[in-house]
C-alpha positions, -999 to 999 in steps of 0.1 A, spaced: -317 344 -187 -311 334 -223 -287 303 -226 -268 293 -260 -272 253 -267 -243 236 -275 -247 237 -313 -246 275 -314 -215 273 -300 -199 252 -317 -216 271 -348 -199 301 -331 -168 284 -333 -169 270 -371 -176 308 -378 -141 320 -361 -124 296 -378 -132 301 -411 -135 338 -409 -109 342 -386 -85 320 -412 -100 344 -438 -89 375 -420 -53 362 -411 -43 354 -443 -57 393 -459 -42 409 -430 -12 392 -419 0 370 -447 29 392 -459 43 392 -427 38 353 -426 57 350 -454 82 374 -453 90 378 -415 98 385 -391 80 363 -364 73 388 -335 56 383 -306 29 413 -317 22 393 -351 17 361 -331 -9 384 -308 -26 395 -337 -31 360 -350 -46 349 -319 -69 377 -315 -81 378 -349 -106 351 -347 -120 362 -313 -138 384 -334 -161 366 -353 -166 344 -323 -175 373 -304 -199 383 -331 -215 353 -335 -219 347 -298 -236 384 -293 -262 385 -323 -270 345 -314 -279 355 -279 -296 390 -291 -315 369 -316 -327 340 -287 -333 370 -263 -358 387 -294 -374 356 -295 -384 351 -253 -396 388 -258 
């Protein structure tokens, strides 16, 4: 079983928040700005970062699995 250390979470995590930022404000900034605040745009903002977390997380562990191998 490959594990991820600490750092490569939190690695994981810097990632989501910068990229995730990044992608919020291409995608969603209009609606930031000019409204309206729905429950679906509030969704969307949450879930956008999840994806370069879950990135991150996946080729880290594909990349400490290649290396056991």
């Amino acid at each position: 079983m490959v594990q991820m250390t600490s750092a490569q979470i939190k690695r994981s995590f810097l990632i989501a928040i910068i990229v995730g930022t990044l992608l919020i404000v291409i995608n969603q900034l209009d609606a930031l700005i000019n409204g309206p605040y729905t429950i679906a745009l509030f969704l969307k903002i949450f879930i956008t970062p999840l994806v370069p977390f879950s990135v991150s997380v996946v080729t880290t562990y594909l990349a400490n699995r290649s290396t056991l191998v």
